[in-house]
C-alpha positions in Angstrom: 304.0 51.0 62.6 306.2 48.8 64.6 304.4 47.5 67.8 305.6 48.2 71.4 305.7 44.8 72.3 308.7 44.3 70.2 310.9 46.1 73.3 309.3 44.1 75.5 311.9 41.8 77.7 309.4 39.0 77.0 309.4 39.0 73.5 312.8 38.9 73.9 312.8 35.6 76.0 309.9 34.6 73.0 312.8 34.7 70.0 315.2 33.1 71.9 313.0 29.9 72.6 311.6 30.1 69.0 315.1 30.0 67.1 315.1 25.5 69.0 311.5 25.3 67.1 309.4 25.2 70.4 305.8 25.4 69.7 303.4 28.1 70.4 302.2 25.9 73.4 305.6 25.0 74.5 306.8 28.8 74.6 303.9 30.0 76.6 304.4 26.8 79.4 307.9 27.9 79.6 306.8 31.7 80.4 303.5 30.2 82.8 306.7 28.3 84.5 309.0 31.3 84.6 305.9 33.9 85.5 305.3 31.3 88.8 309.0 31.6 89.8 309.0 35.6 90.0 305.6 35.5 91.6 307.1 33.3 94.0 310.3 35.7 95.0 307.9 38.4 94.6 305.6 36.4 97.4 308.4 36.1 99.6 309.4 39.2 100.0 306.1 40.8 100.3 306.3 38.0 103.4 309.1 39.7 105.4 306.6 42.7 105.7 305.3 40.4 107.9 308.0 41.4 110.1 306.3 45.2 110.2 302.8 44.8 111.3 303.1 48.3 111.8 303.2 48.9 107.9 299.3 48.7 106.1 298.7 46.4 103.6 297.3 48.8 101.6 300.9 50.7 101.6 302.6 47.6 100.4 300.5 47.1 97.6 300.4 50.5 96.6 304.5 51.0 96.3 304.6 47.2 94.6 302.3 48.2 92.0 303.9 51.6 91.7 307.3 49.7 90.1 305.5 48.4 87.0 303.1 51.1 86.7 306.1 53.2 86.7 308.3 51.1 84.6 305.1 50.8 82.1 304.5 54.1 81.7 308.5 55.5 80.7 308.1 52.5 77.7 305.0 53.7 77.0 306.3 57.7 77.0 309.2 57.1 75.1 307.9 54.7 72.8 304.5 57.4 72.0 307.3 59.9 71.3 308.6 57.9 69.0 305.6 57.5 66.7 305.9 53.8 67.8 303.2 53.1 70.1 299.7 51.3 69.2 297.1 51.8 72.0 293.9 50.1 72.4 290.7 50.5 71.2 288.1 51.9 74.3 286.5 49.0 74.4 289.8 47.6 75.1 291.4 49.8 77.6 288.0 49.6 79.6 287.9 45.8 79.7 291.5 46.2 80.9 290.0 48.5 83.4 287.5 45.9 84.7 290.0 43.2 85.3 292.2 45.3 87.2 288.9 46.2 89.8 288.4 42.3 89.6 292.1 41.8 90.3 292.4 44.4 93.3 289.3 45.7 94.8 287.6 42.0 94.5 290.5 39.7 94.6 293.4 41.1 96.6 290.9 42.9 99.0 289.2 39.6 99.9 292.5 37.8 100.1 293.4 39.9 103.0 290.1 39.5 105.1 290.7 36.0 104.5 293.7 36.0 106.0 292.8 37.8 108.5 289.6 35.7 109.5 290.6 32.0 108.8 294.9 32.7 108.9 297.6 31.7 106.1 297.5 27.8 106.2 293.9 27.4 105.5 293.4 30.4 103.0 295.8 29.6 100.5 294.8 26.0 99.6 290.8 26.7 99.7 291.7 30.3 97.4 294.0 28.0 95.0 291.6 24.9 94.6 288.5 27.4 94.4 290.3 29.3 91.4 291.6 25.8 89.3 287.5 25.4 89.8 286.6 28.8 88.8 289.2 29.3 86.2 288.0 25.5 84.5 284.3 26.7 84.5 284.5 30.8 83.3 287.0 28.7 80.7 284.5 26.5 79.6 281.3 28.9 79.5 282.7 32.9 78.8 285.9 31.5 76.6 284.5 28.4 75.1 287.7 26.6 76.1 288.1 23.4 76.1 288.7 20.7 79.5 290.2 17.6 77.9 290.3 14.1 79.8 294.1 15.2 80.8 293.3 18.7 81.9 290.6 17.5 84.0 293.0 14.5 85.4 295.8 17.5 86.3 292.5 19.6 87.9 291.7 17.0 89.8 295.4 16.0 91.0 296.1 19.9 91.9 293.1 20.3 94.2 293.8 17.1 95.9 297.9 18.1 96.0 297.0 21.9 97.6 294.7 20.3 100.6 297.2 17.7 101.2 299.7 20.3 101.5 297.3 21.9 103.6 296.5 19.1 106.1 300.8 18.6 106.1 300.8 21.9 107.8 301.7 21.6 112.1 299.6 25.2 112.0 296.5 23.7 110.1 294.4 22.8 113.4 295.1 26.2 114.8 293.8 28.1 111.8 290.5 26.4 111.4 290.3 26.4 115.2 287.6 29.6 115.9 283.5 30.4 115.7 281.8 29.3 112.7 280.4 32.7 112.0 284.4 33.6 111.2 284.8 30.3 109.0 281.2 31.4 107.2 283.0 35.0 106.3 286.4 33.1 105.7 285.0 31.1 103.1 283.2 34.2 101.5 286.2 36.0 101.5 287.5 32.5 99.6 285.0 32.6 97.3 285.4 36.1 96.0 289.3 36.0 96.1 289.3 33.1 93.6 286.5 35.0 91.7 288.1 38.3 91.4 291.3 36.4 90.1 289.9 33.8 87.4 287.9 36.7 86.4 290.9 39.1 86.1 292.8 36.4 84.1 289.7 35.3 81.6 289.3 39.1 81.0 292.6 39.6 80.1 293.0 36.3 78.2 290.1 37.7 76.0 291.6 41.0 75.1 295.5 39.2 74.5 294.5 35.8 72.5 296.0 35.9 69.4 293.8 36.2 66.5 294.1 36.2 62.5 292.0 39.2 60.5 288.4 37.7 60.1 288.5 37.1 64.1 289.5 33.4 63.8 292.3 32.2 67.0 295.4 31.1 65.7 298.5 29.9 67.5 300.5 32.0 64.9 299.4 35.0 64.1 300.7 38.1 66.7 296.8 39.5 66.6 297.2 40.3 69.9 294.4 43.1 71.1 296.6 45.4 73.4 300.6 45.8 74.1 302.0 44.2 77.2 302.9 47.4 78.5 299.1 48.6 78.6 298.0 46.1 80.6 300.5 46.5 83.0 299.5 50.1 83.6 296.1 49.6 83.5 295.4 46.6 85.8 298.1 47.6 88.5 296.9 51.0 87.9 294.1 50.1 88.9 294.9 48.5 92.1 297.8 51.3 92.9 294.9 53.8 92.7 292.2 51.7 94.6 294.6 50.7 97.8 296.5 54.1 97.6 293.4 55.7 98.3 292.7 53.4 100.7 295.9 53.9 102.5 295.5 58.3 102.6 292.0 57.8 103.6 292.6 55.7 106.6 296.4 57.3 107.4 297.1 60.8 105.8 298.9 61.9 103.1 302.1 61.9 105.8 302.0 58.3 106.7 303.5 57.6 103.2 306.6 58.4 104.3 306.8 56.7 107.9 307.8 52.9 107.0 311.5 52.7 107.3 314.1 52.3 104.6 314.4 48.5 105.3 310.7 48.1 104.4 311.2 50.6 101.2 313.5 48.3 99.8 312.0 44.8 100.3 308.4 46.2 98.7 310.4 47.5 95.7 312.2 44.1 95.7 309.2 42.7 95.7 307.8 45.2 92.8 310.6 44.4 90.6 309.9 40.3 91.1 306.2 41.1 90.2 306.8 43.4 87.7 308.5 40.6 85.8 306.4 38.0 87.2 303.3 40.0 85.4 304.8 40.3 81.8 305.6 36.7 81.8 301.7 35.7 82.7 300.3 37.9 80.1 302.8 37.3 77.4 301.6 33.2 78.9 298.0 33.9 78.5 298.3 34.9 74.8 299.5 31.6 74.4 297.8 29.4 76.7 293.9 28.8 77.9 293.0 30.4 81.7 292.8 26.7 83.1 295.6 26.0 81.5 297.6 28.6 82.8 296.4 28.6 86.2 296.6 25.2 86.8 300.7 25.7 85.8 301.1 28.5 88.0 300.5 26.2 90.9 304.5 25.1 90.6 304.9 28.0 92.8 303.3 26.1 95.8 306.5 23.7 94.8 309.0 26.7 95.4 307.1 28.4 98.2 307.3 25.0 99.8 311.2 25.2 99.2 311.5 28.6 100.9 309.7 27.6 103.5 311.3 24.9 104.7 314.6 26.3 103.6 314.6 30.0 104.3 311.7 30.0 106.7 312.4 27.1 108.6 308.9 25.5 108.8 308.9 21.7 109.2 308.7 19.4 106.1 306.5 16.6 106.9 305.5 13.7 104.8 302.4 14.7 103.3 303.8 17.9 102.3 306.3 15.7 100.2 303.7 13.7 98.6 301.6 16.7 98.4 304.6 18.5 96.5 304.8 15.8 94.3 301.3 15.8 93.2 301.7 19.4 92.4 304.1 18.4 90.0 302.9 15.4 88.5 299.5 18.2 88.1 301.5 20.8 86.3 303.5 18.4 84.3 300.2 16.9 82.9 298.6 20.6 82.2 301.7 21.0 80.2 301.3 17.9 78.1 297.5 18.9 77.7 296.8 20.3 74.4 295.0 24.1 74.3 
């Protein structure tokens, strides 16, 4: 029985890389790099709802997640009519199941009261730092993976690079400017953000690391535990569900349909750039170790950077520059770092 995977645009991208005799490693940096990029147009556009502060949160997330969930599930449909479809063991699907909670009622959840207590600026480099920390130790202990001399050089390099960033920001002094009591719940919020996502990603790195038949890893064998297209549905399931309900408890079942058009077709913009974003990290993760992959996915800060100054018009000072740069010397050394 063929697995789904095959029809997968991913494993698509995967053959095309193979036939010029890129490694295993090589392959899954190029998706980590590629899975940043979508993130980061996804990122953007779930920005201009920014625009609406009429429109909940919880309604944004809920139609984003809706596009892969909805996407995964015709594959799924029309592959199980086919006789073609492998699904999961239980164990599986619930593990799934526990990284999307992780992912959306822990993560995303707490990356919103963050926002809302300490603002933008100060949120995202204390979230991203907290998770290269996070990610490095879960790694180490749950995974047993391995931080190498060079891994923990580009850790070290990336934490630095996202503060300086940080500090580069005109809007810095106004975001940390406020009672401690709303810095204390900033930082928790900070704290279980990173959490829910380094958890998220080691759970689903357990259930998609490739392994050969007596349970040994192997950087060639497609042993992987569940099809791309079931953890799509099941971790943005997940979080469609959770916010969704979220949303009718606090709105109505009518206040679906209120948002305007405009707003209906940035979200699904953004679902589209997400939905791609998503099969490029996992199809990443079966390839790559959760530090690894993580601290690669910073080369988005590099592109939001560029959007910002260039779409959003937000000054570009000199220790954002160097602070860019470190970000890329960071990622370019988690690249060379062996699994």
């Amino acid at each position: 029985m063929k697995d789904s995977e095959s029809h997968d645009a991913s494993v698509v991208a995967e053959r095309s890389v193979a036939k010029r005799g890129w490694s295993d490693e090589t392959i899954g940096f190029v998706m980590a790099l590629t899975s940043a990029l979508f993130y980061t147009a996804s990122l953007s556009l779930v920005r201009r709802m920014s625009d609406f502060p009429e429109v909940s949160a919880d309604w944004t997330i809920t139609i984003k997640e809706l596009v892969t969930v909805s996407f995964a599930a015709l594959v799924i449909i029309v592959q199980s009519l086919r006789g073609r479809y492998r699904f999961p063991s239980r164990g599986v699907f619930l593990t799934l199941v526990v990284a999307g909670v992780f992912c959306e009622l822990v993560g995303a959840r707490s990356h919103l009261w963050a926002y809302a207590a300490i603002g933008l600026t100060l949120t995202t480099p204390m979230v991203q730092a907290t998770q290269l920390i996070m990610s490095s130790i879960l790694g180490a202990t749950w995974l047993k993976e391995r931080v190498t001399p060079v891994k923990a050089l580009a850790l070290v390099i990336l934490i630095v690079a996202v503060f300086l960033l940080s500090f580069g920001s005109s809007n810095f002094e106004g975001e940390i400017a406020g009672s401690q009591l709303r810095l204390g719940f900033g930082a928790i919020c900070v704290f279980l953000t990173a959490l829910g996502y380094s958890a998220q990603l080691s759970l689903m790195r357990r259930v998609l690391r490739k392994r050969t038949p007596d349970g040994a890893e192997s950087s060639t064998e497609r042993g992987a535990y569940a099809a791309t297209t079931m953890v799509m549905i099941t971790v943005c399931g997940v979080g469609m569900l959770i916010c969704g309900s979220i949303f009718t408890a606090q709105h109505g079942c009518s206040a679906w349909l209120e948002p305007p058009a405009q707003c209906w077709r940035i979200v699904i913009l953004a679902g589209l750039a997400n939905m791609f974003g998503f099969i490029f990290q996992i199809e990443s993760l079966r390839r790559l170790f959760v530090l690894k992959q993580t601290m690669i996915a910073n080369a988005q800060t590099i592109a939001l950077a560029a959007l910002g100054v260039f779409c959003f018009h937000e000054p570009f000072t000199e220790m954002i520059g160097i602070g860019v740069a470190l970000v890329a010397v960071g990622v370019a050394l988690a690249g060379l770092a062996k699994n």
